[in-house]
C-alpha positions in Angstrom: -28.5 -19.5 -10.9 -26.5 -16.5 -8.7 -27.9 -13.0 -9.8 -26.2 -10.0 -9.3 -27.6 -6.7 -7.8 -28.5 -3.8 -10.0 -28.8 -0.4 -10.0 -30.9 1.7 -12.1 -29.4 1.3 -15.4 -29.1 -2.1 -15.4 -25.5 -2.2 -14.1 -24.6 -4.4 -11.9 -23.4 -3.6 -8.3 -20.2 -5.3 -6.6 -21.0 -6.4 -2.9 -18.2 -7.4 -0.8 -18.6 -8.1 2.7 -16.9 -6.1 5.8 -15.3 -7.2 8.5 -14.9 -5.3 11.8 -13.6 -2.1 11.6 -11.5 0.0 13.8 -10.9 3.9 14.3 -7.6 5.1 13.7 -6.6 8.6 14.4 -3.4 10.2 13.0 -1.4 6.6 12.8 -0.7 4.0 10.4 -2.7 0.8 10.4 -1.2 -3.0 10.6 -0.3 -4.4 7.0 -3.1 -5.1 5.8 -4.5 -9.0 5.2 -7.1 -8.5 2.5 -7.3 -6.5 -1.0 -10.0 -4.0 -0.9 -10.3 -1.6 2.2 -13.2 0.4 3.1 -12.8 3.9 4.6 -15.4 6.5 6.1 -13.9 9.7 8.0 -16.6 11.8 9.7 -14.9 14.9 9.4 -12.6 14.6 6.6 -9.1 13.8 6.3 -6.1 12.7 4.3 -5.0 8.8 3.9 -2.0 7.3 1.5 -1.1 3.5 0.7 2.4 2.8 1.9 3.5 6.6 2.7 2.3 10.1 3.6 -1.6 11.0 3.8 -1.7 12.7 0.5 -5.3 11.9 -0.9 -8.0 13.8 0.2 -11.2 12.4 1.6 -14.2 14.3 2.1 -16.4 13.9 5.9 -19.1 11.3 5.5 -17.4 10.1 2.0 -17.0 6.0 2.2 -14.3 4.9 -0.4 -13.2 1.7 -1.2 -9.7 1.0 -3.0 -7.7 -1.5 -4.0 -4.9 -2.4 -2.1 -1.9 -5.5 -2.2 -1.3 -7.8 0.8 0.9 -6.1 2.9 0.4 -2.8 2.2 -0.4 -0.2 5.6 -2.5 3.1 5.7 -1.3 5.6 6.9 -4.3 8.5 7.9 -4.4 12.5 9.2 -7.4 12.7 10.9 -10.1 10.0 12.5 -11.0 7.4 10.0 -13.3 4.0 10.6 -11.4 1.3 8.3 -12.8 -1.9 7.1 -11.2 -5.2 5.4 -13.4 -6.2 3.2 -13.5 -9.5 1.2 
């Protein structure tokens, strides 16, 4: 029987696991080939999903979003970006 992680208050916890990831600095990334995207800037930025960086990210903040096949990033600042599966 699979089990699924848990944190603290008995929720569970989604894994999904990375594949490499690349820096990009002030450019728009290839479209992208999976649906969920991991992000980490080290000293902040701005990032948007098929347009301008509009959403804020905070240094040291990872965030994961949802994304279609297809879609680009597009990012102000140095990010580390991850396809994840």
């Amino acid at each position: 029987m699979a089990t699924q992680a848990q944190d603290s208050n008995s929720g569970t916890i989604p894994v999904v696991k990375p594949s490499s990831a690349i820096d990009y600095n002030g450019t728009t990334t290839p479209p992208l080939t999976s649906n969920v995207v991991r992000m980490v800037s080290t000293a902040g930025g701005k990032y948007g999903v098929n347009g301008t960086a509009t959403v804020d990210l905070p240094a040291g903040v990872v965030e994961y979003i949802r994304v279609e096949y297809g879609d680009t990033i597009t990012v102000s600042g140095t990010f580390n970006i991850s396809e994840v599966s």
